[in-house]
mmCIF file as gemmi writes it, N, C-alpha and C atoms, coordinates in Angstrom:
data_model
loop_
_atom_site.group_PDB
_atom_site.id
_atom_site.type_symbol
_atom_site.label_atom_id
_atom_site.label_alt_id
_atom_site.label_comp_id
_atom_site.label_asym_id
_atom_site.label_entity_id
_atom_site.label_seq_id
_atom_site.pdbx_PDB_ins_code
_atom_site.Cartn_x
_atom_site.Cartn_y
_atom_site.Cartn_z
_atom_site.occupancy
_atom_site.B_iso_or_equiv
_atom_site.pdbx_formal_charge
_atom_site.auth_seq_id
_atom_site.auth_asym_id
_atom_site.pdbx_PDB_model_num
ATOM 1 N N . UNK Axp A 1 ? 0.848 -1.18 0 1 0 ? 1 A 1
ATOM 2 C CA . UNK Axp A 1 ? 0 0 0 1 0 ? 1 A 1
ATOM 3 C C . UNK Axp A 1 ? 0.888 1.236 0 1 0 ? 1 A 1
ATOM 4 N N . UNK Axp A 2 ? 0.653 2.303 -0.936 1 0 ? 2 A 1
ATOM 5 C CA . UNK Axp A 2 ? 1.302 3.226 -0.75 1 0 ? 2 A 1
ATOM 6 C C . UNK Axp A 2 ? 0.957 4.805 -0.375 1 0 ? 2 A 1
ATOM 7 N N . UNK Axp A 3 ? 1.15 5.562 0.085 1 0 ? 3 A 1
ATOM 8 C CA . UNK Axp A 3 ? 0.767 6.786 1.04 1 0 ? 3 A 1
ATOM 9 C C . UNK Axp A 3 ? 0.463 6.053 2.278 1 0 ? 3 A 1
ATOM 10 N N . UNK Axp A 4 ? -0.202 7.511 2.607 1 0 ? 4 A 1
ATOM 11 C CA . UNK Axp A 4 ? -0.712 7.463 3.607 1 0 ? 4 A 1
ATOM 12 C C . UNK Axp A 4 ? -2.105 8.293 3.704 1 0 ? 4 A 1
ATOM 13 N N . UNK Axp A 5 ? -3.211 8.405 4.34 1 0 ? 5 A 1
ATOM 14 C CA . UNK Axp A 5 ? -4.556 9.235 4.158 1 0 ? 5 A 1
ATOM 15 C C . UNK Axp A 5 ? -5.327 9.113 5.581 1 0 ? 5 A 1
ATOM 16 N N . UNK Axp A 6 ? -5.524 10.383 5.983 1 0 ? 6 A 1
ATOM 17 C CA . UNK Axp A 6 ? -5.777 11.068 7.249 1 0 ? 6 A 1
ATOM 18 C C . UNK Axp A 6 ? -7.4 10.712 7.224 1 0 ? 6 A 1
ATOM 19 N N . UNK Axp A 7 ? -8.369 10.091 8.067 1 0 ? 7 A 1
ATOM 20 C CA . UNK Axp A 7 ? -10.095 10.007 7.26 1 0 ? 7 A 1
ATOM 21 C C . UNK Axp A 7 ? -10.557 9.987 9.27 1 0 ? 7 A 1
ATOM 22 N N . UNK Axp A 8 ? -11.525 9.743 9.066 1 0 ? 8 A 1
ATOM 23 C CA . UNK Axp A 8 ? -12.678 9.816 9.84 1 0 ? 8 A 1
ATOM 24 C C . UNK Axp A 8 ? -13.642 9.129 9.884 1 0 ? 8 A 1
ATOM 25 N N . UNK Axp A 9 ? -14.311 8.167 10.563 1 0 ? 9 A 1
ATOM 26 C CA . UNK Axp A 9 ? -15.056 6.924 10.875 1 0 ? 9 A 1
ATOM 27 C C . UNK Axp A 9 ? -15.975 7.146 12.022 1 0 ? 9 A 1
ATOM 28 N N . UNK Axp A 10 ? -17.086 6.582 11.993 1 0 ? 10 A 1
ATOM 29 C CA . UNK Axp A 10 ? -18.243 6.647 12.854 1 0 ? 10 A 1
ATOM 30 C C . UNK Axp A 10 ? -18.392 5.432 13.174 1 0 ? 10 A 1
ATOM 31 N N . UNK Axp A 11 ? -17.872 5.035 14.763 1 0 ? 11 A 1
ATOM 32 C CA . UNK Axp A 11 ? -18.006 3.306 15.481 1 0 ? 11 A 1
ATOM 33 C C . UNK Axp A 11 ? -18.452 3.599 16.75 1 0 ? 11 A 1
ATOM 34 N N . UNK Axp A 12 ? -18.853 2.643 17.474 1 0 ? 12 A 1
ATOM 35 C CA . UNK Axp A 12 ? -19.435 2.605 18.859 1 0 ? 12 A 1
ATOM 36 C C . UNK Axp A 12 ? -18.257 3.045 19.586 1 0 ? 12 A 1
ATOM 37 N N . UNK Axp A 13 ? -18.755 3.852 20.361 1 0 ? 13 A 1
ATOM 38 C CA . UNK Axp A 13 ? -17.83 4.476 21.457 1 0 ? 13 A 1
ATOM 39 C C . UNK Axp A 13 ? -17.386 3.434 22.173 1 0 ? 13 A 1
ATOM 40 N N . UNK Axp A 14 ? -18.139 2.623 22.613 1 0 ? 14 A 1
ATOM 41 C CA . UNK Axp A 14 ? -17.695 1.657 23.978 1 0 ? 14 A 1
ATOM 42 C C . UNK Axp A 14 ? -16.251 0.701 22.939 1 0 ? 14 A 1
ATOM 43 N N . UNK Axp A 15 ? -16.703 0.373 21.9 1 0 ? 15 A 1
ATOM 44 C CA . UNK Axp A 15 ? -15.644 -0.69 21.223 1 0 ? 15 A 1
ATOM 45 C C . UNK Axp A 15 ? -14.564 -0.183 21.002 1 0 ? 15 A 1
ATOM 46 N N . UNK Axp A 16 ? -14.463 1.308 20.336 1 0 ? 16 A 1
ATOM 47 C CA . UNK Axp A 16 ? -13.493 2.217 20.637 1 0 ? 16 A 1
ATOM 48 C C . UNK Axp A 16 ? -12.644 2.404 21.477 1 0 ? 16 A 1
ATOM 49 N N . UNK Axp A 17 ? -13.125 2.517 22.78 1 0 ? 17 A 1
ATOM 50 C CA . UNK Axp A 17 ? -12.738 2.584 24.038 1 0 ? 17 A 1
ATOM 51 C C . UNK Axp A 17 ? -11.874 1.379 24.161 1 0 ? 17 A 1
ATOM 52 N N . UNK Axp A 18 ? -12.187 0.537 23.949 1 0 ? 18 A 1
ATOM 53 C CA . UNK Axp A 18 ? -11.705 -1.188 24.447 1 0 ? 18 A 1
ATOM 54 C C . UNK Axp A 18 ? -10.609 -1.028 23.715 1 0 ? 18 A 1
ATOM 55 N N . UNK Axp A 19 ? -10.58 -0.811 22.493 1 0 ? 19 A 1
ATOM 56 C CA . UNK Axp A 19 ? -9.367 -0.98 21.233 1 0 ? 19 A 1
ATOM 57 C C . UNK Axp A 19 ? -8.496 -0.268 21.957 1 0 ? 19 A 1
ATOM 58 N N . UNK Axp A 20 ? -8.744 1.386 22.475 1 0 ? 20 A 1
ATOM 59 C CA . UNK Axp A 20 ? -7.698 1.883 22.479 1 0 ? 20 A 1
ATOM 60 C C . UNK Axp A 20 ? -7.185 1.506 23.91 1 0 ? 20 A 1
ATOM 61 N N . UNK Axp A 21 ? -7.753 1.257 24.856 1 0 ? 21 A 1
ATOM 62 C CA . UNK Axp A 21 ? -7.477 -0.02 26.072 1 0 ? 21 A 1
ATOM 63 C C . UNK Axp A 21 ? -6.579 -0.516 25.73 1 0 ? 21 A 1
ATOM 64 N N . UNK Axp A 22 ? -6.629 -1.666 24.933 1 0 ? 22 A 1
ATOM 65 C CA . UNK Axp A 22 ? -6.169 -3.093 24.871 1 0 ? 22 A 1
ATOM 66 C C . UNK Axp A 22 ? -4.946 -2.587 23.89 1 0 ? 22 A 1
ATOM 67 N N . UNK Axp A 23 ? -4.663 -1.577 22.588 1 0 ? 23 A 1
ATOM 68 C CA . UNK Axp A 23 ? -3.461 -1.412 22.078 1 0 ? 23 A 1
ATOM 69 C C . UNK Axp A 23 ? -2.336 -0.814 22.842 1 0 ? 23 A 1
ATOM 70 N N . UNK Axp A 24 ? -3.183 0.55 23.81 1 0 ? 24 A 1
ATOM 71 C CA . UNK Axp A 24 ? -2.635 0.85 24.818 1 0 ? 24 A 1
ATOM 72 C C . UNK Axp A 24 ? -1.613 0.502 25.602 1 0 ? 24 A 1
ATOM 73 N N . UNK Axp A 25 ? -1.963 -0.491 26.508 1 0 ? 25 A 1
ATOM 74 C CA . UNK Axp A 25 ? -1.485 -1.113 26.992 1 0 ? 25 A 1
ATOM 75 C C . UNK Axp A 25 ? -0.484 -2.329 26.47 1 0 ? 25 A 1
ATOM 76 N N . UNK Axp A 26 ? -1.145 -3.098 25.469 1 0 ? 26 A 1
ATOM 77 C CA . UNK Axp A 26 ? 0.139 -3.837 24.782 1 0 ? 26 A 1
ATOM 78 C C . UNK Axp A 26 ? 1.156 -3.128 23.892 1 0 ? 26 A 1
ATOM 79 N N . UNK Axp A 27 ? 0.508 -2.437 23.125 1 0 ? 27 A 1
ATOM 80 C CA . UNK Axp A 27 ? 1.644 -2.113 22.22 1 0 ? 27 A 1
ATOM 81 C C . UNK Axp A 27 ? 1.986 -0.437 22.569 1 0 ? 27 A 1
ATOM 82 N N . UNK Axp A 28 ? 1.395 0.261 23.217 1 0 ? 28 A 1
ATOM 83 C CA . UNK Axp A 28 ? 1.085 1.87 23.237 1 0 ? 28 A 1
ATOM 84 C C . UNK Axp A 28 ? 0.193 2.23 22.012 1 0 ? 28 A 1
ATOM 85 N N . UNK Axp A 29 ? -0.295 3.694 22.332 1 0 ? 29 A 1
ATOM 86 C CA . UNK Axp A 29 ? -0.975 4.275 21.608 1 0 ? 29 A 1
ATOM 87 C C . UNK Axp A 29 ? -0.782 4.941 20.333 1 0 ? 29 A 1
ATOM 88 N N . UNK Axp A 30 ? 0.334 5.126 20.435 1 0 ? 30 A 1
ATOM 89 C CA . UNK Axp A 30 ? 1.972 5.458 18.76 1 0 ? 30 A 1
ATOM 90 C C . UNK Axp A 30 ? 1.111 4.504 17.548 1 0 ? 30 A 1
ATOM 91 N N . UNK Axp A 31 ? 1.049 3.035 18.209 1 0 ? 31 A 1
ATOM 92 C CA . UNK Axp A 31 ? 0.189 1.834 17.376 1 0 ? 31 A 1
ATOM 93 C C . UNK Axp A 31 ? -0.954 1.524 16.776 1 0 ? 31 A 1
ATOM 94 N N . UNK Axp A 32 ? -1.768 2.521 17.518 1 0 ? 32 A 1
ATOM 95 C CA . UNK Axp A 32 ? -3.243 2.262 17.636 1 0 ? 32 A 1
ATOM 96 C C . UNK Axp A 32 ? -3.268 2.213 15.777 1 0 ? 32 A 1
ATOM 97 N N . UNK Axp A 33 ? -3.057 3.5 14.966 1 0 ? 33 A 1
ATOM 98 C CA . UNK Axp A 33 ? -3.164 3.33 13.526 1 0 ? 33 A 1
ATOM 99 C C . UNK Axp A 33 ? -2.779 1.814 12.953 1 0 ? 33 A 1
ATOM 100 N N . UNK Axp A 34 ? -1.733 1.735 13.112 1 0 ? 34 A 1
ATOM 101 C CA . UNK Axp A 34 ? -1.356 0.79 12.553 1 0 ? 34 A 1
ATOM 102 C C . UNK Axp A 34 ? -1.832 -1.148 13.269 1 0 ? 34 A 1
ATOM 103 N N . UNK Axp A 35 ? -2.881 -1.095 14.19 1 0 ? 35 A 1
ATOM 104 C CA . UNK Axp A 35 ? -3.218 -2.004 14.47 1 0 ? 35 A 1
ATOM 105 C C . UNK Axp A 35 ? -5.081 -1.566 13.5 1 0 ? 35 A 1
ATOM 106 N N . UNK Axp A 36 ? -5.453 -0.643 13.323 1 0 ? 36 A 1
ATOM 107 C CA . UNK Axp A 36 ? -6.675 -0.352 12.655 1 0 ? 36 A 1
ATOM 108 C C . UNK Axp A 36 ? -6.384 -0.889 11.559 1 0 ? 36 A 1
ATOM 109 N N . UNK Axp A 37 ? -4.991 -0.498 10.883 1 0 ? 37 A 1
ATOM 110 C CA . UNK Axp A 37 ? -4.898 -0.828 9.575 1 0 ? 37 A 1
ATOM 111 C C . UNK Axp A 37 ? -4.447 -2.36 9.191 1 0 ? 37 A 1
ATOM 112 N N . UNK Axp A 38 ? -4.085 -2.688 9.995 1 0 ? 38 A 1
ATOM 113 C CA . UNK Axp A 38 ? -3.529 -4.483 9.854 1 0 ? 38 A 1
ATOM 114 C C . UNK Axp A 38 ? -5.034 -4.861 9.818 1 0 ? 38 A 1
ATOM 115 N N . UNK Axp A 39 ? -5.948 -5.242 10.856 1 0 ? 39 A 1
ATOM 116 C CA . UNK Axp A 39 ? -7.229 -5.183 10.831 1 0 ? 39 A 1
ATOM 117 C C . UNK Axp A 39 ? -7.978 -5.06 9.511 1 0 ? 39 A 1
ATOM 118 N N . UNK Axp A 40 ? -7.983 -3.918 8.787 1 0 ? 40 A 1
ATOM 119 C CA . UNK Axp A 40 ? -8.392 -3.737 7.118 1 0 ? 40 A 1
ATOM 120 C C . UNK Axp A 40 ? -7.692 -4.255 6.476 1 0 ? 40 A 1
ATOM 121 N N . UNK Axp A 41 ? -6.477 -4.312 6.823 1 0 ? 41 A 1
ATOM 122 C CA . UNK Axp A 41 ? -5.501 -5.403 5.768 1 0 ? 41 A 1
ATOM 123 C C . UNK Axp A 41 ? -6.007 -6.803 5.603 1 0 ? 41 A 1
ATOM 124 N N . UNK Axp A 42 ? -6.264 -7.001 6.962 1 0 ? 42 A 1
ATOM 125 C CA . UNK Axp A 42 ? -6.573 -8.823 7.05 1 0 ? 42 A 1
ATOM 126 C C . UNK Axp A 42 ? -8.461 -8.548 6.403 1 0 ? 42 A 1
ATOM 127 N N . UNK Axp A 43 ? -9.065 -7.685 6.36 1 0 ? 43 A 1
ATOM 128 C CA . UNK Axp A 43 ? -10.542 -8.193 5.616 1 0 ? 43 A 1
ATOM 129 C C . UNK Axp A 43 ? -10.639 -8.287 4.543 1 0 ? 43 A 1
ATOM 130 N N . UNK Axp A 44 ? -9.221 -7.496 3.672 1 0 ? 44 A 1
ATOM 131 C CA . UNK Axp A 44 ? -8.999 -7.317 2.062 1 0 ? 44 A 1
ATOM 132 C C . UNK Axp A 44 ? -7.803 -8.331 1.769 1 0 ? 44 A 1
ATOM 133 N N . UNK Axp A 45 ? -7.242 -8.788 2.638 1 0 ? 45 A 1
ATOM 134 C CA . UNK Axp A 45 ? -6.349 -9.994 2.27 1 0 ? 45 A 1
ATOM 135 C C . UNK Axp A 45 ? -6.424 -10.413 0.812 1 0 ? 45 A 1
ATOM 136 N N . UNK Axp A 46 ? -7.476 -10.791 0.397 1 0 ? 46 A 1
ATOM 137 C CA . UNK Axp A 46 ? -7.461 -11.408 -0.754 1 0 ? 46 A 1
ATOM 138 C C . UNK Axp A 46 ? -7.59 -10.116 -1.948 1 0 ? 46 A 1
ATOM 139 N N . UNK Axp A 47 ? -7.97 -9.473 -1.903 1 0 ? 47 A 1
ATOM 140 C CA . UNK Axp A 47 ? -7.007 -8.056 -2.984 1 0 ? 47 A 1
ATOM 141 C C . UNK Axp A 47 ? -5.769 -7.713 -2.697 1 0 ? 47 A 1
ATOM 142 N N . UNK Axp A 48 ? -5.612 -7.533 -1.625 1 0 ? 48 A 1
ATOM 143 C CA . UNK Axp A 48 ? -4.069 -7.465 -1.585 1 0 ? 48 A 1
ATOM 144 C C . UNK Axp A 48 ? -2.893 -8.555 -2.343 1 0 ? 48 A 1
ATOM 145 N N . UNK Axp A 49 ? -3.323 -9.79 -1.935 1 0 ? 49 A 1
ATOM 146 C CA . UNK Axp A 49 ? -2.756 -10.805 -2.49 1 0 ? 49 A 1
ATOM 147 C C . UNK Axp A 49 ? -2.526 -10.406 -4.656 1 0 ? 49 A 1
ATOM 148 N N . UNK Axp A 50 ? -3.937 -10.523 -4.68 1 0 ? 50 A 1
ATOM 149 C CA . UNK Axp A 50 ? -3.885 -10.279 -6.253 1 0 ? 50 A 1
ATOM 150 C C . UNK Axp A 50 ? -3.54 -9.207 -6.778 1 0 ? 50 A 1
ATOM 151 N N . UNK Axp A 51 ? -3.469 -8.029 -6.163 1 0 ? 51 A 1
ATOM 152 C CA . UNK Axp A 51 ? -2.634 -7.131 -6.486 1 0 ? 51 A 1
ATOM 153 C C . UNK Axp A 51 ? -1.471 -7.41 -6.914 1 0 ? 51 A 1
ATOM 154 N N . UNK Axp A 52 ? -0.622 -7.805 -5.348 1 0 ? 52 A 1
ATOM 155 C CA . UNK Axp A 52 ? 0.764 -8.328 -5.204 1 0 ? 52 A 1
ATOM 156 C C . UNK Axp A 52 ? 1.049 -9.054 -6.778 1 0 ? 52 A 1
ATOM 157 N N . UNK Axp A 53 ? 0.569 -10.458 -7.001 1 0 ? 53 A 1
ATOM 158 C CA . UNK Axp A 53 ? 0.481 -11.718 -8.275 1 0 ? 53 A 1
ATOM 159 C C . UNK Axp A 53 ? 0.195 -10.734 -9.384 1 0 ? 53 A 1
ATOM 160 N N . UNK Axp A 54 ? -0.732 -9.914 -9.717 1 0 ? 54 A 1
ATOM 161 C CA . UNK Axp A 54 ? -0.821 -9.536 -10.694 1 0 ? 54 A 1
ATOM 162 C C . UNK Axp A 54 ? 0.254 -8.65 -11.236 1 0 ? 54 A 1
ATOM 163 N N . UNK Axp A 55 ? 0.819 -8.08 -10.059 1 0 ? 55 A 1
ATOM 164 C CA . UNK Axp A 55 ? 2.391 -6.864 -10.554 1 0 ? 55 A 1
ATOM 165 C C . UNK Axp A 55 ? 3.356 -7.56 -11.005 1 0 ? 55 A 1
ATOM 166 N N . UNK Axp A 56 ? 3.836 -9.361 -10.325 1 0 ? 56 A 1
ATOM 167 C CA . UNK Axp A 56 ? 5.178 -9.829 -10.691 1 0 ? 56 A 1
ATOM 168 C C . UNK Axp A 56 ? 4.547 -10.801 -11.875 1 0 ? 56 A 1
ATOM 169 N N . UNK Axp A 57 ? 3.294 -10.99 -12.388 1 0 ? 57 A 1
ATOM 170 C CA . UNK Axp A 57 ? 3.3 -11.435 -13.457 1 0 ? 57 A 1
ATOM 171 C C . UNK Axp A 57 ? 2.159 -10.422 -14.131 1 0 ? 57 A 1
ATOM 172 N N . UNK Axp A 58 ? 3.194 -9.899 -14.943 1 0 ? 58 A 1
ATOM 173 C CA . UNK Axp A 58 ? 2.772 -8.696 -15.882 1 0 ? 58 A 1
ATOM 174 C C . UNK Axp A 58 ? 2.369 -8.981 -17.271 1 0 ? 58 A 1
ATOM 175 N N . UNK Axp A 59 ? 1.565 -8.569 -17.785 1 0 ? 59 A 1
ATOM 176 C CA . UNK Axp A 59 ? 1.094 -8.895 -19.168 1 0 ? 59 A 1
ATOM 177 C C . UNK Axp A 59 ? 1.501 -9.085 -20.404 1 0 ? 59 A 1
ATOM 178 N N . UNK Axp A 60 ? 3.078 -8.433 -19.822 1 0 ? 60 A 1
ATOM 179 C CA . UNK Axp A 60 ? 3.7 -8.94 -21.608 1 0 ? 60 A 1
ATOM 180 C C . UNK Axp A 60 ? 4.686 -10.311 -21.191 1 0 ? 60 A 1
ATOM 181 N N . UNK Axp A 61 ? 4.874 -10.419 -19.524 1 0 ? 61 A 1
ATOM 182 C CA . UNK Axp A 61 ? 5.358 -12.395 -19.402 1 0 ? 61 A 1
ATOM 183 C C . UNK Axp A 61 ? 4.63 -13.111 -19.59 1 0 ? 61 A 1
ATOM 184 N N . UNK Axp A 62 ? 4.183 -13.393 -20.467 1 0 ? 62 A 1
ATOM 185 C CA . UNK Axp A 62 ? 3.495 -14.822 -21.22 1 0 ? 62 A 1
ATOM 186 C C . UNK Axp A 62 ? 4.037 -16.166 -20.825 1 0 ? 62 A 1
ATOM 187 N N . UNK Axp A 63 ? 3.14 -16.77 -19.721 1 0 ? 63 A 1
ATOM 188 C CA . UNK Axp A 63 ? 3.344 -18.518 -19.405 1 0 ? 63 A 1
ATOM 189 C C . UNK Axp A 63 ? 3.521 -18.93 -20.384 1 0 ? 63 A 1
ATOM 190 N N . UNK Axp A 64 ? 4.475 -19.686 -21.103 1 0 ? 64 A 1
ATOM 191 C CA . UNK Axp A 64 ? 4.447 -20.91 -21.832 1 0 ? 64 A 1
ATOM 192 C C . UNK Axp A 64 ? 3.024 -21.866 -22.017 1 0 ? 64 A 1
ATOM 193 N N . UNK Axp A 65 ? 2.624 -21.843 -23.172 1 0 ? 65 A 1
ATOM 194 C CA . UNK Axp A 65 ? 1.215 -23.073 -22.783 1 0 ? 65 A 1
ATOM 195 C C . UNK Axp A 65 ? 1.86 -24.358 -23.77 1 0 ? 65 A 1
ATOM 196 N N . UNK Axp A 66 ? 3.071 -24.102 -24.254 1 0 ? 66 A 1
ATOM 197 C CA . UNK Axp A 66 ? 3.72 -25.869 -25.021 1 0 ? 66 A 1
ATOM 198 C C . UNK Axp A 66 ? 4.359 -26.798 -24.159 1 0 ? 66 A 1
ATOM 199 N N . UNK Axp A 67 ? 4.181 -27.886 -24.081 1 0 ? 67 A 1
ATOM 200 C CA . UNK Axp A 67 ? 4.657 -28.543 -23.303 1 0 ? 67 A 1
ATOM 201 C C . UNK Axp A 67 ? 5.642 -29.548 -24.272 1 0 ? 67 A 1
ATOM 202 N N . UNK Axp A 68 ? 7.004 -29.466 -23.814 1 0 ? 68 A 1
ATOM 203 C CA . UNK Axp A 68 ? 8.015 -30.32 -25.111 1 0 ? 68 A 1
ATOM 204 C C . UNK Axp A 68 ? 8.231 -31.4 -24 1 0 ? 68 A 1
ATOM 205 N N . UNK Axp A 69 ? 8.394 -32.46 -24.722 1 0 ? 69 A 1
ATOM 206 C CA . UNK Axp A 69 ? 9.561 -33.947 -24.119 1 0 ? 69 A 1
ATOM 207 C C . UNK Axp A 69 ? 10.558 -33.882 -24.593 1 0 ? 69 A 1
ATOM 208 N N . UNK Axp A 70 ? 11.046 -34.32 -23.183 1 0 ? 70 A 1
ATOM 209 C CA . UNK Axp A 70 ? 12.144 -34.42 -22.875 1 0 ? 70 A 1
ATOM 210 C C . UNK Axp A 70 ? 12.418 -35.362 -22.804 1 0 ? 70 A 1
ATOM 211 N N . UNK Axp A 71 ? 14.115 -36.297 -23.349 1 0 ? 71 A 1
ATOM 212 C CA . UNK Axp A 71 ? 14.354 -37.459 -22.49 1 0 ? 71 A 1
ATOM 213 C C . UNK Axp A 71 ? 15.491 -37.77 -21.731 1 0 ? 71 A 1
ATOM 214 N N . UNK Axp A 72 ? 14.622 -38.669 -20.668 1 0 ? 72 A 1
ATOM 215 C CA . UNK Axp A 72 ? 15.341 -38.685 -19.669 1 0 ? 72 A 1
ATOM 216 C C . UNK Axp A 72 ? 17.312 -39.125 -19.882 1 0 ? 72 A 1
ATOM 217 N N . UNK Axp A 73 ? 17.753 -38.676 -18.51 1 0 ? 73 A 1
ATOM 218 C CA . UNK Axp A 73 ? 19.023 -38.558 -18.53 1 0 ? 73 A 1
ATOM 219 C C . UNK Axp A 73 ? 19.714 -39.859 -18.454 1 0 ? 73 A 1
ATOM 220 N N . UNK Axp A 74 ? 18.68 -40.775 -17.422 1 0 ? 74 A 1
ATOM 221 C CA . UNK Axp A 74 ? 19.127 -42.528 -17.238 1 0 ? 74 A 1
ATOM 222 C C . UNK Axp A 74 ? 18.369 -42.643 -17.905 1 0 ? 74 A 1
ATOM 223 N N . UNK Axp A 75 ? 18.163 -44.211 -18.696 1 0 ? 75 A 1
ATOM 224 C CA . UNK Axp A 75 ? 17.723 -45.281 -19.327 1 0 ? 75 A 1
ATOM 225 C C . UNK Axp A 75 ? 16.468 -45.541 -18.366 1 0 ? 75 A 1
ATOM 226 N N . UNK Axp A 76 ? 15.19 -45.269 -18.467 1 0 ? 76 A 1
ATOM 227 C CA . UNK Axp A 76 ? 14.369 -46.22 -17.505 1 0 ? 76 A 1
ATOM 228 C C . UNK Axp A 76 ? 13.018 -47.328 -18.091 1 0 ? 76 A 1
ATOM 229 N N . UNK Axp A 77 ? 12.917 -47.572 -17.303 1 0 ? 77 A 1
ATOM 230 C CA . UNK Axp A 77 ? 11.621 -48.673 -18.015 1 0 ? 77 A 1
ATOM 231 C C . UNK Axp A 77 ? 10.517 -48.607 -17.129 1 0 ? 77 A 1
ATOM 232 N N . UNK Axp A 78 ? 9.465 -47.994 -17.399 1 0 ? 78 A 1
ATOM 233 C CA . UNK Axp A 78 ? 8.683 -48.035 -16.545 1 0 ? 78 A 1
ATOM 234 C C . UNK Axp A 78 ? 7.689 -48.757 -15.863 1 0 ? 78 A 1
ATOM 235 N N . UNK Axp A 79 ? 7.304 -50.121 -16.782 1 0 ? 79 A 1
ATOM 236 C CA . UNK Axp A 79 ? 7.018 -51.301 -16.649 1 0 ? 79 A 1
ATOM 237 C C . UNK Axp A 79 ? 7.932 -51.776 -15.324 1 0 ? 79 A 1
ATOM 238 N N . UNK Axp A 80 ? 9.035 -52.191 -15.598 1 0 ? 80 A 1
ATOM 239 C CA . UNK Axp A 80 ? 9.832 -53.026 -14.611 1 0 ? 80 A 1
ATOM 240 C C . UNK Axp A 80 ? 9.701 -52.297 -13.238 1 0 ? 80 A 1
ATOM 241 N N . UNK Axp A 81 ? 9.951 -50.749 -13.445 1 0 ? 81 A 1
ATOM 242 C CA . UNK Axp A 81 ? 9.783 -50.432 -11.948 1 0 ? 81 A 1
ATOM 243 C C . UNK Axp A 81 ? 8.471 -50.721 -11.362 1 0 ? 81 A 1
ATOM 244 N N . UNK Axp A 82 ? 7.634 -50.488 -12.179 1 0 ? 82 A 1
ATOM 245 C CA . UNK Axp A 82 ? 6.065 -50.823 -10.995 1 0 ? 82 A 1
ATOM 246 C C . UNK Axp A 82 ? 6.26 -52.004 -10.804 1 0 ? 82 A 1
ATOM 247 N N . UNK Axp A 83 ? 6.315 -53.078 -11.774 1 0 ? 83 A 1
ATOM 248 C CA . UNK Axp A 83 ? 6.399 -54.722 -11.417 1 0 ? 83 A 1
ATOM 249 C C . UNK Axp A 83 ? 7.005 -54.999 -10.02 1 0 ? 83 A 1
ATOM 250 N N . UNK Axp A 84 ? 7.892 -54.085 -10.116 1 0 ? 84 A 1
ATOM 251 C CA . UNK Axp A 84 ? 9.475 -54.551 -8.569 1 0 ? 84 A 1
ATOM 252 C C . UNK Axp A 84 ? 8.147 -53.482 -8.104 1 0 ? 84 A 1
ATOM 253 N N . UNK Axp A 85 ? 7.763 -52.721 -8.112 1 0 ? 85 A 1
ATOM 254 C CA . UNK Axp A 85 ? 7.056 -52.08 -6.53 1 0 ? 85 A 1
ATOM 255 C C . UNK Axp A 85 ? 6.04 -52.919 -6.126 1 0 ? 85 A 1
ATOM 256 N N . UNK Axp A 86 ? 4.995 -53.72 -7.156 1 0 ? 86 A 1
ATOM 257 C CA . UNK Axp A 86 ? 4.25 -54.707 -6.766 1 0 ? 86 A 1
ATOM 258 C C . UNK Axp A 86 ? 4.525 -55.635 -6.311 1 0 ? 86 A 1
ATOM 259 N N . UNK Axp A 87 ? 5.228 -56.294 -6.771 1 0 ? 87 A 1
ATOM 260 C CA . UNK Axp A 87 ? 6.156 -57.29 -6.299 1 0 ? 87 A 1
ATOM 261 C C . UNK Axp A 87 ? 6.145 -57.199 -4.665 1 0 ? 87 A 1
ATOM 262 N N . UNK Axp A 88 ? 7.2 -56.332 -4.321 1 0 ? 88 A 1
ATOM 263 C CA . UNK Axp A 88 ? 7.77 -55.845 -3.158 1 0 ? 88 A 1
ATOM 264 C C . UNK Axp A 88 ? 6.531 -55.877 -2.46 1 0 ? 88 A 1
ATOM 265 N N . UNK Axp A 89 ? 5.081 -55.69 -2.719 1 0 ? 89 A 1
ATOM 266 C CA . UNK Axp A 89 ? 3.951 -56.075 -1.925 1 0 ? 89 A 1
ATOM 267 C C . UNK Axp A 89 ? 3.683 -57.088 -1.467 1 0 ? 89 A 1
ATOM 268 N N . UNK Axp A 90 ? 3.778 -57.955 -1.928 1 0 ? 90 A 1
ATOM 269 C CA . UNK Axp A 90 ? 3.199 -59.445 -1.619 1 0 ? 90 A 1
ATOM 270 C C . UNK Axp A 90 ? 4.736 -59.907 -0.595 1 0 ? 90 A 1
C-alpha cells in the first residue's frame, strides 16, 4: 500500500474505548493506527494478495502453454519399476 490518508469513521464508542485499552497497553498508543490498519488489511487480504500476483506477473510475461519432451538422462523402463514395486507387496 502506498501513502498514507488522514479520514474519519463513525463506530461505537464503547468498542473504541476497548481498542484503544487493549493497544494501549500492549503495544502503546503510537500503534493504535497501525493495528486499525492491519485489521483492514486482514478483511482485504485477498485483494491485496492479487494485487501483489498480478504486478510480478505482468502482461507482456506470457506462461508458456507448449509442453516439449524431454528425455530422460538414465535409461528407464517403466514397466519393470512398478512390477518390482508390486512385487515388493506381496
Amino acid at each position: 500500500m502506498e501513502g498514507k490518508v488522514k479520514t474519519s469513521i463513525v463506530i461505537n464508542r464503547e468498542l473504541w474505548e476497548e481498542l484503544k485499552s487493549k493497544v494501549g497497553s500492549e503495544k502503546g498508543l503510537k500503534m493504535l493506527s497501525k493495528v486499525v490498519e492491519e485489521a483492514i488489511e486482514d478483511e482485504l487480504c485477498e485483494l491485496i494478495i492479487m494485487k501483489a500476483l498480478s504486478k510480478m506477473l505482468k502482461p507482456e510475461k506470457k506462461i508458456p502453454l507448449t509442453i516439449v519432451a524431454i528425455k530422460p538422462k538414465v535409461p528407464t523402463n517403466a514397466g519393470k519399476v512398478v512390477r518390482k514395486m508390486r512385487e515388493s507387496r506381496t
